[in-house]
C-alpha positions in Angstrom: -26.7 -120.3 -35.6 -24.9 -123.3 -36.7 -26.4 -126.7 -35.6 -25.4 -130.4 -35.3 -27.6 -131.1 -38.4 -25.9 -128.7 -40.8 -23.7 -129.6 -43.2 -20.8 -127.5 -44.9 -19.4 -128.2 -48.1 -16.8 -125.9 -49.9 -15.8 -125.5 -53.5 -12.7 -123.8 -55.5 -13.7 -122.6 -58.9 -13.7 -119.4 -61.6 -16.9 -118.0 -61.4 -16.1 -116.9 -65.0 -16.4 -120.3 -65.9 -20.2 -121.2 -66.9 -19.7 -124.9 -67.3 -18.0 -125.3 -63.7 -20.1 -123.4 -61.9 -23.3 -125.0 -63.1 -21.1 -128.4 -61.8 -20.7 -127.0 -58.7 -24.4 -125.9 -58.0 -25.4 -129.5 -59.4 -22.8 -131.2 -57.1 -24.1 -129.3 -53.8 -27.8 -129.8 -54.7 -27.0 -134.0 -54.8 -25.3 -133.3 -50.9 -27.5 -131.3 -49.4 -30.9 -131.1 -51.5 -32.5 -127.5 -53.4 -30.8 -124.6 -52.3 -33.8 -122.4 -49.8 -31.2 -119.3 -50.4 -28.8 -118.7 -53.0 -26.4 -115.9 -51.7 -24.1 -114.7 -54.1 -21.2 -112.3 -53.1 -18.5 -113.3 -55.1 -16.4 -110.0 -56.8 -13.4 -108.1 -57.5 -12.3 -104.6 -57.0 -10.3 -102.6 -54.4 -8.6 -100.9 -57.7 -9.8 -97.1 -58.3 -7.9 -95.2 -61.2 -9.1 -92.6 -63.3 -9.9 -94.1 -66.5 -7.2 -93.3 -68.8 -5.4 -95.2 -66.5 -7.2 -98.3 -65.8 -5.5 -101.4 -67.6 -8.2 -103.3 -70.2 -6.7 -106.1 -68.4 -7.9 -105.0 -65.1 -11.2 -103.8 -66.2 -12.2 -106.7 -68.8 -11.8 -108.9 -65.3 -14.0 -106.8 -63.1 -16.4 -107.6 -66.0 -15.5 -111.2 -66.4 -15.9 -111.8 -62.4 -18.7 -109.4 -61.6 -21.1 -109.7 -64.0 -20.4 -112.4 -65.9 -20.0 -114.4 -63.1 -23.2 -113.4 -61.2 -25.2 -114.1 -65.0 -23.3 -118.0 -64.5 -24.2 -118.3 -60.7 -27.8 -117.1 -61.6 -28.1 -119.5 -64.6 -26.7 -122.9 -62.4 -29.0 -121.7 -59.5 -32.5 -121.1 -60.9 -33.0 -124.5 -62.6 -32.5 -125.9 -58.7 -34.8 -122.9 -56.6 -38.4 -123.2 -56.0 -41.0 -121.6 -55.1 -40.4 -120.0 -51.8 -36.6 -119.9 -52.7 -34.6 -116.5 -52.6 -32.0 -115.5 -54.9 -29.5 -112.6 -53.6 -27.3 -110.7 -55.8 -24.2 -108.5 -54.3 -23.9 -105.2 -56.3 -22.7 -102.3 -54.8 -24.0 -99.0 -54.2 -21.2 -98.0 -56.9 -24.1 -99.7 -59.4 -26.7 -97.2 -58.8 -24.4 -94.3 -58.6 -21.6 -92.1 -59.9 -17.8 -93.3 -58.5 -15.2 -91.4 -59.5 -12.2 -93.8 -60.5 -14.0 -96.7 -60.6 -15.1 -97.4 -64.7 -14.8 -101.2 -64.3 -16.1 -101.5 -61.1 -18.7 -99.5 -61.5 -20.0 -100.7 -65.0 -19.9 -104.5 -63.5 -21.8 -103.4 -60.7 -24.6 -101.3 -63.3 -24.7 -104.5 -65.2 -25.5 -106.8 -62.1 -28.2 -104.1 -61.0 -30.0 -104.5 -64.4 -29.6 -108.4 -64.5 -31.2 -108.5 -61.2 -34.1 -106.4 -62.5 -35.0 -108.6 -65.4 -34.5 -111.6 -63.3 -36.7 -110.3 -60.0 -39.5 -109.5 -63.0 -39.0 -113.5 -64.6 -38.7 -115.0 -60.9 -41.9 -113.4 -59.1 -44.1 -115.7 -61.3 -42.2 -118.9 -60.1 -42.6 -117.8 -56.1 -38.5 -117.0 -56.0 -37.8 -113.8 -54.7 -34.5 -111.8 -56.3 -32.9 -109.5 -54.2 -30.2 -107.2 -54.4 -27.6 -105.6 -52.6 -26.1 -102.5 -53.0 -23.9 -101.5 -50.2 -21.6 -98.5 -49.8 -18.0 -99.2 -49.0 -17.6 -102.0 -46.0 -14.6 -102.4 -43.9 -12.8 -105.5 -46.0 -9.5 -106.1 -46.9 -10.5 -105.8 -50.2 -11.9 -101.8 -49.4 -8.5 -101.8 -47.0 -6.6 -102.1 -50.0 -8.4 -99.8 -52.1 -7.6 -96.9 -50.0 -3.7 -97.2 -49.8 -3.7 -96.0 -53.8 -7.2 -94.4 -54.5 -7.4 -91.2 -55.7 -8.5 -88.4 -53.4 -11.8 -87.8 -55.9 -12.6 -91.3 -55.0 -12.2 -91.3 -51.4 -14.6 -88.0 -51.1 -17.4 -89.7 -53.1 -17.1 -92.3 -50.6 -17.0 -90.5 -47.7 -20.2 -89.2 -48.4 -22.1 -92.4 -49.2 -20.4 -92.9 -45.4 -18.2 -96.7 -44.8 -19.9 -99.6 -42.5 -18.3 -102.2 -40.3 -18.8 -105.6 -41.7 -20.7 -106.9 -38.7 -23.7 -104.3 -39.0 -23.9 -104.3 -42.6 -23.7 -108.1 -42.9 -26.6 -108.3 -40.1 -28.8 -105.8 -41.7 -28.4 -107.4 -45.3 -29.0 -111.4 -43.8 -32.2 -109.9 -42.2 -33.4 -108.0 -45.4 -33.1 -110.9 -47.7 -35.1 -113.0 -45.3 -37.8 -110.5 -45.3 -37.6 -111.2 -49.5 -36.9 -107.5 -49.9 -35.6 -106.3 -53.6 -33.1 -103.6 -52.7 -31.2 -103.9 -49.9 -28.8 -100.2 -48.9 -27.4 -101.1 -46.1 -26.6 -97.6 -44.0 -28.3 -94.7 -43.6 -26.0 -92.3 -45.6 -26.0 -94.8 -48.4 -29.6 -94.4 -49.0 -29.4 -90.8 -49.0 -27.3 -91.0 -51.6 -29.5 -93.4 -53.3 -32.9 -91.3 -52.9 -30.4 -87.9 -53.9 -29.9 -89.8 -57.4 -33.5 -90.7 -57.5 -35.2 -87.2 -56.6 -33.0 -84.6 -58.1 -32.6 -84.1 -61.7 -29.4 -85.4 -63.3 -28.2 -81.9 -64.2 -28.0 -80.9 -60.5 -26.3 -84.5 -59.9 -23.6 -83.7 -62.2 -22.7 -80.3 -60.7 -22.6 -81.4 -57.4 -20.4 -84.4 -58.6 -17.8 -81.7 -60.0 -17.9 -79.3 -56.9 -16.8 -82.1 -55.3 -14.3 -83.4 -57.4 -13.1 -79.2 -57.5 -13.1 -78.9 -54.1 -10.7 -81.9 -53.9 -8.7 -80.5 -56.7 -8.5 -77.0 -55.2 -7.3 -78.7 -51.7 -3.9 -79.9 -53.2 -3.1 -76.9 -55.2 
């Protein structure tokens, strides 16, 4: 809930940028004091090609924004949190598993999901909890776009990590990082997929990644 007291300050900037983020995050300390939670959502995607045809362009951004940018908004927040503070990290659930026609996305979002590792590890002694988010697709224009142009392989791997409304997801997220917990999956079919890719071996992960990506293949012939 918003109240009287609160105060809202925005900010335009390229998160790509190191030196004006950490300008940012100094600014908004001086107005409204040490950040409690630092939230960190900030990406871009809703572009799924196979790789052969992915533009460098387009995936040296997805690198620049995603994970770069989350290493700049974690190296202008932590000098500012204390103990009790909580750090939280958007990923996507496309960073702990395989996503057909998604090589940029997907390798900014496995390099967020180690960075938050290390930094959880480095935190915990300080009292500041790291937490990180891996979601399956949520209904966003940026997802809304995506799917006017994805590739049929793409859409069934996301069908079966399932899609959730923003409302849902966004509540179930706000109340996990509260609780301080690492890894947040918002939806049940998205943590099936995630304990799938823990419990079976990688060998029967593959195959059932290509019967899938068959069975979509066999569909338009």
């Amino acid at each position: 809930r918003v109240s009287p007291q609160q105060r809202v300050h925005s900010y335009f900037l390229d998160l790509a940028d190191a030196a004006a983020t950490a300008e940012v995050f100094r600014d908004a300390s001086v107005r409204t004091g040490p950040p409690r939670i630092v939230f960190h959502a900030a990406g871009v995607g809703g572009f799924s090609r196979p790789f052969e045809e992915f533009p460098a362009d387009r995936f040296e951004r997805m690198i620049r924004v995603n994970l770069f940018g989350t290493r700049n908004v974690a190296a202008a927040a932590l000098p500012l949190l204390q103990s009790g503070s909580k750090l939280a990290l958007v990923a996507s659930l496309a960073g702990l598993v395989t996503a057909y026609g998604q090589s940029g996305y997907s390798a900014s979002k496995h390099g967020v999901v180690g960075l938050a590792g290390v930094l959880r590890v480095e935190c915990a002694p300080r009292g500041i909890d790291v937490c990180l988010i891996c979601p399956p697709e949520i209904d966003t224009p940026m997802a809304r776009e995506d799917t006017t142009s994805r590739p049929a392989e793409t859409a069934a791997m996301k069908l079966f990590a399932g899609s959730l409304p923003l409302d849902p997801a966004c509540r179930y997220i706000v109340d996990a990082v509260v609780r301080g917990t690492f890894l947040i999956i918002p939806g049940r079919r998205a943590r099936i997929a995630w304990a799938l890719q823990k419990l079976l071996p990688r060998e029967t992960l593959n195959r059932l990644a290509d019967r899938m990506v068959a069975k979509v293949r066999r569909s338009r012939s």
